[in-house]
C-alpha positions as a printed Julia matrix, in Angstrom:
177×3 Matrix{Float64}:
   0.0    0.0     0.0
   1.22   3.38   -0.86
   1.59   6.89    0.65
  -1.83   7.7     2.14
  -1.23  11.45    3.45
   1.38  13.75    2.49
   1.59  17.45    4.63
   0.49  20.25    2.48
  -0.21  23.81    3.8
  -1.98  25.08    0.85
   0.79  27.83    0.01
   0.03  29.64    3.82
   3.25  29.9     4.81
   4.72  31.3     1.3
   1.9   33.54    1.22
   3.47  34.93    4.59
   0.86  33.88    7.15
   2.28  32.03   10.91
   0.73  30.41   13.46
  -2.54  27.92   14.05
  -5.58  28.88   12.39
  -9.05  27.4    11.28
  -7.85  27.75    7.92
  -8.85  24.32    6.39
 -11.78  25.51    3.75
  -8.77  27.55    1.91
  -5.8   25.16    2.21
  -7.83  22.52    0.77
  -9.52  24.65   -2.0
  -6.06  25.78   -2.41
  -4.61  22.95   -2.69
  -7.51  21.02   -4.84
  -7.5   23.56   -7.57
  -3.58  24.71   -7.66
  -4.27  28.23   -6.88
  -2.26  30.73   -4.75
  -3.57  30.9    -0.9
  -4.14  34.44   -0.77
  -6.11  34.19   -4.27
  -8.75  32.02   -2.19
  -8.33  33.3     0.86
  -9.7   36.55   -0.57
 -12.06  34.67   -2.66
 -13.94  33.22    0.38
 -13.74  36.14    2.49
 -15.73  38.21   -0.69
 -17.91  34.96   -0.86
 -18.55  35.81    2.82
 -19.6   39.09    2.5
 -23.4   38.18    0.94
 -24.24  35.96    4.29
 -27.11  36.88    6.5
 -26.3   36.29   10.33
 -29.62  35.05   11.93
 -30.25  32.98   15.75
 -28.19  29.88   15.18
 -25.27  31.45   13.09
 -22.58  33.39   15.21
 -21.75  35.71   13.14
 -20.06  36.08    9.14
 -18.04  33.04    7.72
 -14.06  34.13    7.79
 -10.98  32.15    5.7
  -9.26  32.28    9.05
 -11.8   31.11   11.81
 -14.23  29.01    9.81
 -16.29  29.65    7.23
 -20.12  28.31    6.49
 -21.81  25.75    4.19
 -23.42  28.27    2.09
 -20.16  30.06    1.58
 -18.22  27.29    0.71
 -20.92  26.35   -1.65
 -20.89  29.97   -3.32
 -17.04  29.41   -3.74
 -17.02  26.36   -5.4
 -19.94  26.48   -8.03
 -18.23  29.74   -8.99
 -14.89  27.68   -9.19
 -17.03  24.93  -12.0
 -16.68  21.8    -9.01
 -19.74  19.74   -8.63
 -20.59  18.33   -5.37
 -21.43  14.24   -5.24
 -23.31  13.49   -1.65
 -22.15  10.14   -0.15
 -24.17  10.28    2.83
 -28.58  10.41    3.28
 -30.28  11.22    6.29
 -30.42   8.06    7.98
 -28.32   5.98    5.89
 -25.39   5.87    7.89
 -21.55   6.41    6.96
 -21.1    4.67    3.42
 -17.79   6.17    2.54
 -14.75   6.89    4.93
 -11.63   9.18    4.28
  -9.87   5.84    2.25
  -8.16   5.74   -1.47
 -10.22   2.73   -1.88
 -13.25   4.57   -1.47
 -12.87   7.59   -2.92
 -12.88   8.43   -6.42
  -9.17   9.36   -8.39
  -8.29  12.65   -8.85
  -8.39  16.29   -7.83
 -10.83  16.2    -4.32
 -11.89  18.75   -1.9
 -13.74  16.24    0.77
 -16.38  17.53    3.81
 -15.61  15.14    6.66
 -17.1   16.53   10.38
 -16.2   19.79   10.68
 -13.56  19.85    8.54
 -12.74  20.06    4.69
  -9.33  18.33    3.33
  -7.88  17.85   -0.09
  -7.45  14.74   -1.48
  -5.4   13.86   -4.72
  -5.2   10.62   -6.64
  -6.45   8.43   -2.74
  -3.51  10.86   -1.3
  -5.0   13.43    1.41
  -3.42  16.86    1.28
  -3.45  18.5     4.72
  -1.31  19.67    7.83
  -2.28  16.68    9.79
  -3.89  13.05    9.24
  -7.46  13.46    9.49
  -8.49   9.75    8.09
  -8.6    8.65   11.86
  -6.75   5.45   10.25
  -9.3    4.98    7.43
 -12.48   5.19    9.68
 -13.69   9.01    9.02
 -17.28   9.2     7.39
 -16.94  11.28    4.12
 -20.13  13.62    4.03
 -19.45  14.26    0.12
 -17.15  15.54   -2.11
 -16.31  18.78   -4.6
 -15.16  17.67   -8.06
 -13.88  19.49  -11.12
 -16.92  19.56  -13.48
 -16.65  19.69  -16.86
 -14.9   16.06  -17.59
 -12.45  17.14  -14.91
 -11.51  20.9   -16.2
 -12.36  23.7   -13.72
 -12.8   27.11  -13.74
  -9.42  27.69  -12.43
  -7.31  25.89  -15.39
  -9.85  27.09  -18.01
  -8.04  30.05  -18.93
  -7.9   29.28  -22.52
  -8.9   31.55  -24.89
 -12.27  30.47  -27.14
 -12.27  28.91  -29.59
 -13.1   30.23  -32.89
 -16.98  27.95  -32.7
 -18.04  29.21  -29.99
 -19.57  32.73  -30.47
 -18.28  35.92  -28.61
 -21.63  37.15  -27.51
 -21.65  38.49  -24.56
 -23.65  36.25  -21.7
 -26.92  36.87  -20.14
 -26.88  38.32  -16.72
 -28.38  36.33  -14.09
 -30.74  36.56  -11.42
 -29.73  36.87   -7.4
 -31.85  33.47   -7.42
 -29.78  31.87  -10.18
 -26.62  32.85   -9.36
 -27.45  31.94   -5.8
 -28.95  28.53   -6.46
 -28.03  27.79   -9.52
């Protein structure tokens, strides 16, 4: 059996931050699409600025404390990943934080309160979270497009598709959809 975890800090300390923090949402985004740290540490702090604080929530999402569901939704739909559930309500755990389990390539897995990248069955992170192959994966963010995200489509179009410009869309559609 192979490497199973390999210590990654997402580009945090190049990008000139020290110390502990409750960074993992933008080490593993970091890490899962090959950006720079600070690129999506400011993208999820901007993502964080259209949350509505309400009775159960504490306040707004942060990239350095912890940031929310809906946030870390926002950020990746806008990246192009696709989420795949691997847990129901009352199905019990049906994948755990294993190579063998998980599909190959480019991850960014929710386990309890925590996200972590995974590449190729190899998790990305500053410590071991698998719990020795026994964490419960809630689900998983995937490139979409046949594996090509927003972050290495950079090419320019091609000459069949038109240069139109696109249709604008709703709060609900860019929210939801």
């Amino acid at each position: 059996m192979g490497r199973h975890f390999q210590f990654d800090d997402g580009g945090r300390r190049a990008a000139g931050y020290r110390g502990k923090a409750g960074d993992c949402v933008v080490r593993a985004i970091a890490i899962a699409t090959g950006q720079r740290y600070q690129q999506v540490y400011d993208l999820v702090n901007s993502a964080a600025m259209h949350e509505r604080t309400g009775k159960r929530k504490r306040g707004k999402s942060n990239a350095r404390t912890g940031v929310y569901k809906t946030s870390i939704k926002r950020v990746m739909k806008s990246l192009g990943w696709v989420w795949t559930p691997t847990m129901q309500i009352g199905s019990g755990c049906t994948v755990h934080l294993r190579s063998d389990e998980l599909p190959a390539g480019r991850l960014v897995v929710s386990v309890s309160k925590h996200l972590t990248a995974v590449i190729d069955g190899v998790i990305h992170d500053t410590h071991d979270c698998s719990r020795r192959g026994t964490r419960c994966v809630y689900g998983y963010w995937q490139p979409g497009d046949g594996g090509r995200a927003r972050a290495m489509a950079k090419d320019p179009p091609s000459k069949n598709e038109s240069c139109a410009p696109r249709r604008r869309k709703t709060f609900l559609e860019w929210l939801f959809g």
